[in-house]
Structures are given as structure tokens and as C-alpha cells.
C-alpha positions in Angstrom: 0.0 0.0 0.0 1.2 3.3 -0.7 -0.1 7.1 -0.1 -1.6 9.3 -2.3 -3.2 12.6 -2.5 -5.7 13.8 -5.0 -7.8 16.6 -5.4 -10.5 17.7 -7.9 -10.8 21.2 -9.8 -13.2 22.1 -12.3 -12.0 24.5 -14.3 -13.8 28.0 -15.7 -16.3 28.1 -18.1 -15.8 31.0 -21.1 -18.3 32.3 -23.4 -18.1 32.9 -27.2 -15.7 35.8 -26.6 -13.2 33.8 -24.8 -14.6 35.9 -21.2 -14.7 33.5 -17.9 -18.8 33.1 -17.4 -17.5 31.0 -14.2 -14.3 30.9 -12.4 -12.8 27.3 -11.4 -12.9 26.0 -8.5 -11.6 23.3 -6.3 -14.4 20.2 -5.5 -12.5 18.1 -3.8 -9.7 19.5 -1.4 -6.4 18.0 -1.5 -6.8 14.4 0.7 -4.6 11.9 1.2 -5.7 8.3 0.8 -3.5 4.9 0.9 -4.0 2.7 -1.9 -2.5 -0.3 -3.4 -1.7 1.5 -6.6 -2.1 4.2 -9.0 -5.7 2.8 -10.8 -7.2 2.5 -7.2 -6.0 5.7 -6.2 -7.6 7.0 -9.5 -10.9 5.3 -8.7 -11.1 6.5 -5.4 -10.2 10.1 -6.6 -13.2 9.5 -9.1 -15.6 8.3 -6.3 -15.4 11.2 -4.1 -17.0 13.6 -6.3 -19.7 15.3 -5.3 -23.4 14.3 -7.7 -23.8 18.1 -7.5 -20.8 18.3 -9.9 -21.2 15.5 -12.3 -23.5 17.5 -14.4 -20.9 18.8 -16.1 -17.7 16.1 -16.3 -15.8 17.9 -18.9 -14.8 20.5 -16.8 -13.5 18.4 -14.1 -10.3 17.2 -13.7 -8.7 15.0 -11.3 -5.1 15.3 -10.0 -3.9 12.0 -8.4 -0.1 12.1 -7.4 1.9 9.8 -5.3 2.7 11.2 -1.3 
């Protein structure tokens, strides 16, 4: 088992004109998790966001790294 920490950000959305309509923000705060490896760290990084946030998947993008 080794640690990792992962967070979640969904990043801005821009209009036609290229102007942020909605800043990003941060879903999931940095946690640390343990994990046998990296896939399991990725599906637990996958499982801890929110339903509010799946509406919109393309914006979100998980950061998994090694501790």
C-alpha cells in the first residue's frame, strides 16, 4: 500500500468571446488516501465527487499524485 493525495478542480467556463462566465474551482480538497496503486487511487479520486458536480464532467479534472 502506498499514499496518495488527489484533489479535484473544475475549471472555468468561457463564453463565445473567450470571457470567464465562471471561475474554477476546487471540488475536492487536497486528501490523502492509501491505496494499493495508482488505478485504485484514481478510482477512489473518481468516487469522491460530489453528484452536484457531475452535471458537467468535462470541466473536471482530477489530479492524483503519489505522497
Amino acid at each position: 500500500m502506498k499514499l496518495y493525495t488527489y484533489a479535484v478542480i473544475k475549471n472555468e467556463r468561457t463564453d463565445k468571446d473567450g470571457e470567464t462566465t465562471e471561475p474554477a474551482k476546487i471540488v475536492v480538497t487536497p486528501t490523502t488516501i492509501l491505496a494499493r496503486d495508482d488505478a485504485q487511487a484514481n478510482l477512489m479520486a473518481a468516487r469522491a465527487i460530489p453528484d452536484t458536480e457531475l452535471d458537467d464532467v468535462d470541466r473536471l479534472v482530477i489530479v492524483v499524485r503519489p505522497f
